[in-house]
C-alpha positions in Angstrom: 100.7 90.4 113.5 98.4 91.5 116.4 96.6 88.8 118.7 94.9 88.9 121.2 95.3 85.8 123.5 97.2 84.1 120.6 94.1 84.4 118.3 94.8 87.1 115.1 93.3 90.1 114.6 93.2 92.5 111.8 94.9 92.3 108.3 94.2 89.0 106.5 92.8 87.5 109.7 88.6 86.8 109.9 86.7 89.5 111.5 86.6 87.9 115.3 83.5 88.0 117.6 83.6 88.9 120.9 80.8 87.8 123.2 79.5 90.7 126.0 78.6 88.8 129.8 77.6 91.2 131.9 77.6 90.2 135.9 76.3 93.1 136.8 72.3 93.5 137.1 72.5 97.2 136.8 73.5 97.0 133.1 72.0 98.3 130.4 71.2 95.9 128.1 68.9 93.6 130.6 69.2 90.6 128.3 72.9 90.3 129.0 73.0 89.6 132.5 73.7 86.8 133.8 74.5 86.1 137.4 74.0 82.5 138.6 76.1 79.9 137.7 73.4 78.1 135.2 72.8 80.9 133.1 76.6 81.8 133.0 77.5 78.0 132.1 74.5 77.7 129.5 75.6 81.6 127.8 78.9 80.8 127.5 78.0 77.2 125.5 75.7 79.2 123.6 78.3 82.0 122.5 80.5 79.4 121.7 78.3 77.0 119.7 77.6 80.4 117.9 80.9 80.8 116.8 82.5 83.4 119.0 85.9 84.1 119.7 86.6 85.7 123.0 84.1 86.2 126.2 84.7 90.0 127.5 83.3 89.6 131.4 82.1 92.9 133.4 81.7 93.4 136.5 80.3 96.9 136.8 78.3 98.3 134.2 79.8 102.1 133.0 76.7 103.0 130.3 77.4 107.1 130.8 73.9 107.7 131.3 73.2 105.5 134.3 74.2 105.9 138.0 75.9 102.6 138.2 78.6 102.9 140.5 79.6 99.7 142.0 82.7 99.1 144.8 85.7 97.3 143.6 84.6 94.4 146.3 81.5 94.1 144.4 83.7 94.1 141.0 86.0 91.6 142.4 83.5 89.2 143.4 81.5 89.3 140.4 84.6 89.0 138.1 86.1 86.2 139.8 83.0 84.0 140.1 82.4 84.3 136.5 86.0 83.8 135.6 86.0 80.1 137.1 82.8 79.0 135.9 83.8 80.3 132.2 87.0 78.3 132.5 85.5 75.4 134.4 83.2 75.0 130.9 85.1 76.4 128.7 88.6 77.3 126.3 86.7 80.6 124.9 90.0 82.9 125.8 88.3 85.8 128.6 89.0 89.4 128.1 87.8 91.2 131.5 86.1 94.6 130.9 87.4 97.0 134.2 89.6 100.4 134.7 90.2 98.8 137.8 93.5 98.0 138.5 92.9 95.2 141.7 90.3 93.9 139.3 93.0 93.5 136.3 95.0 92.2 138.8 93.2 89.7 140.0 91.4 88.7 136.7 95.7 88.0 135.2 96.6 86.2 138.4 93.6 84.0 137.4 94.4 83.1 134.0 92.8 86.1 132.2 95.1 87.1 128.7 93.2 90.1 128.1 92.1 93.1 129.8 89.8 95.8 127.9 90.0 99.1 129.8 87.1 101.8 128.3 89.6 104.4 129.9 92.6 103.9 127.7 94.4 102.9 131.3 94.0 106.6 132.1 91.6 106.6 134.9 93.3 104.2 137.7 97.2 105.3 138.1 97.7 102.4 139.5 96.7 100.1 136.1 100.1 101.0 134.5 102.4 99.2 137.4 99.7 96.3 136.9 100.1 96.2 132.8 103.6 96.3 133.4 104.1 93.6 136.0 102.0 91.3 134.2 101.7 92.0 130.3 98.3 91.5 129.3 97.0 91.8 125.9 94.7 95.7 125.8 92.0 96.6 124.1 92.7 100.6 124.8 89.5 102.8 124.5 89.2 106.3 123.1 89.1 108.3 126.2 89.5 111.8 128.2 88.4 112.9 131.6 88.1 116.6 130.2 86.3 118.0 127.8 86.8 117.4 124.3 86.4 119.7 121.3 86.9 120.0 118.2 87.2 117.6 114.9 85.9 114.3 116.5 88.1 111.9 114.2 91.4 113.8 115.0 90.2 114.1 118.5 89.5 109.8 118.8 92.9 109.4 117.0 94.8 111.6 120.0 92.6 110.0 122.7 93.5 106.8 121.2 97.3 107.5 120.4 98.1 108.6 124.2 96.2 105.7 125.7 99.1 103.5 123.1 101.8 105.4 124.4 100.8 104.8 128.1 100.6 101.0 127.1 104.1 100.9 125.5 106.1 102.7 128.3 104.4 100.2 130.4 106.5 97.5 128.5 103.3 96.4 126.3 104.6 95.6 122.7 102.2 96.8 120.1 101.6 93.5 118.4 99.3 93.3 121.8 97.3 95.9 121.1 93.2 96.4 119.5 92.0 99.8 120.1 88.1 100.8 120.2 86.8 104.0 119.1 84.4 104.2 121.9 81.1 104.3 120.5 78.4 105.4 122.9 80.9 107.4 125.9 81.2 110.5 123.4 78.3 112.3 125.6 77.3 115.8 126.6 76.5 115.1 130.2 76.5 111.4 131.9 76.1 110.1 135.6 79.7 108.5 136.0 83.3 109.3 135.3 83.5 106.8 132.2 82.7 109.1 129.7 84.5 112.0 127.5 81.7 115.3 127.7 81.5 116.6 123.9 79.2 120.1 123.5 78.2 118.8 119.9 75.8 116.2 118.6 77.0 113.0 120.1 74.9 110.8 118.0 76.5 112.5 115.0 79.9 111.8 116.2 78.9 108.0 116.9 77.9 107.7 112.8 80.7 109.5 111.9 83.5 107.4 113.5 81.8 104.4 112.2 81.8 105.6 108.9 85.6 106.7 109.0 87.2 103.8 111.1 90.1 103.1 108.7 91.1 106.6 109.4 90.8 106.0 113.4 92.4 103.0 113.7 96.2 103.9 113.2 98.0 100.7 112.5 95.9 98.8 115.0 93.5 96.5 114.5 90.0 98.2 115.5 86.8 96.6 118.1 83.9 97.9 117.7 81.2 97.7 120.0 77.9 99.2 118.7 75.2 96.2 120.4 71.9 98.0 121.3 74.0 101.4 121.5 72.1 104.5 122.1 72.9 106.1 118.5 70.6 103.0 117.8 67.7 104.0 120.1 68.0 107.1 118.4 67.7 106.8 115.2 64.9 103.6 115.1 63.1 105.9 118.2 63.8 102.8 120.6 63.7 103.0 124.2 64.3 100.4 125.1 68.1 98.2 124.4 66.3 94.8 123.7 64.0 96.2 121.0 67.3 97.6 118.7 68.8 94.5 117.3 67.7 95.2 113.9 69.8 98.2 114.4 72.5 96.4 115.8 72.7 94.0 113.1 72.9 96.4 110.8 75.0 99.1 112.4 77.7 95.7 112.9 77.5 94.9 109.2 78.4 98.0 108.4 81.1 98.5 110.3 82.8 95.4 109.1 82.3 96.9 105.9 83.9 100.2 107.0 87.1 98.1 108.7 86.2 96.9 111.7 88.3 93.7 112.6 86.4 92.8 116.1 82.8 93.1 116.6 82.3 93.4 120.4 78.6 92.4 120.7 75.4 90.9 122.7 74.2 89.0 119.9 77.6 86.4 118.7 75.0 84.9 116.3 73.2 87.2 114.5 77.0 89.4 114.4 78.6 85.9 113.1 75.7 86.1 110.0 76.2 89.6 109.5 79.8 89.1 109.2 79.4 86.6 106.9 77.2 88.6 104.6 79.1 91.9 104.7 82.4 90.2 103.6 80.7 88.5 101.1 79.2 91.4 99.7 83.1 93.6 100.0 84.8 90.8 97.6 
């Protein structure tokens, strides 16, 4: 049975929530920032009172449409600070979003069980010697720093399979491992290396992975992270990320439905009800 930071995932485990703090104030999704350590301390009792699971804590926001770029000193710091306040108030097990291998590094060395690379460990060379050393549960993205072509759900399932591979010669046993799908960093053009460049409709990919995740996920469990997405801006015609959690409510729902055993999100309670009605509604 998977787990991440000894709580199940997948199979005949409840769909898990995972809670989104973002440190950095360049993020897209303005309403889930949080910097001092009041707000940080008062979001993560929130989250929890709401019923999630994990905390995933960024440092350096990687939205493929945004010139974000952030140094690793600025990563580290924001990381670590938010690290000791979380555990300071809190048992919610931290997952620490970062390609960065000094940043996985640090977050392990510091009590963190779970690290959640959006590159499939494929962008720092440096993150498999780190995985290795210190064995960390992965949540391994769908990822490729070259172009990508071709039939989008055997496309993910490759992206995703090699980023596996690179996890298990690093000594990671698979019981260790949730993959994501990536929904949002399928793009045609974007400001930052975190993305994979597609030439067709990237919106139309987004739905269809949703709408095929059983057929993605392999024999891992599957995350999805869809919260105020820009498929969801999209399609409702919203601008701006804080006006799409109708969307999001429903895009997470849906997923579930579709075989989603994590919901990555910005919103642990409205998820946690959506949950709840969507596996009502499967039975």
């Amino acid at each position: 049975m998977a787990k991440l930071a000894n709580v199940g995932v997948g199979r005949l485990n409840p769909v898990r929530i995972m809670g989104i703090l973002n440190t950095s104030p360049e993020s897209f999704y303005k309403k889930s920032i949080k910097t001092s350590k009041a707000a940080i301390k008062d979001y993560v009792k929130e989250i929890e009172d709401d019923g999630a699971d994990f905390i995933d804590v960024g440092g350096m926001s990687t939205a493929p449409y945004l010139s974000t770029a952030t140094s690793e000193k600025t990563e580290l710091k924001r990381v670590l600070s938010a690290i000791r306040i979380i555990q300071d108030h809190s048992n919610l097990p931290i997952s620490v979003d970062t390609c960065r291998s000094s940043v996985a590094k640090m977050a392990m060395e510091n009590g963190v069980g779970i690290i959640n690379d959006i590159s499939g460990l494929k962008y720092d060379p440096l993150m498999k010697g780190v995985v290795s050393k210190y064995g960390p549960d992965l949540i391994l993205c769908a990822f490729s720093a070259k172009a990508v072509l071709g039939d989008h759900l055997k496309k993910t399932r490759q992206l995703i399979g090699q980023s596996v591979k690179i996890a298990k010669e690093s000594g990671v046993s698979p019981q260790k491992i949730v993959v994501d799908p990536a929904i949002g960093f399928f793009r045609k053009t974007g400001k930052g290396p975190f993305f994979t460049r597609i030439s067709s409709d990237w919106v139309a990919r987004d739905l269809l992975i949703i709408q095929n995740l059983n057929k993605v996920r392999g024999r891992f469990p599957i995350l999805v992270s869809v919260s105020g997405k820009s498929f969801i801006g999209s399609i409702l015609k919203k601008d701006d990320p804080s006006d799409r959690l109708s969307g999001t409510i429903a895009a997470e729902a849906i997923s579930v439905l579709n075989g989603a055993d994590v919901i990555r999100t910005h919103n642990v309670g409205s998820a946690k009800a959506a949950i709840s009605i969507a596996k009502s509604l499967s039975k």
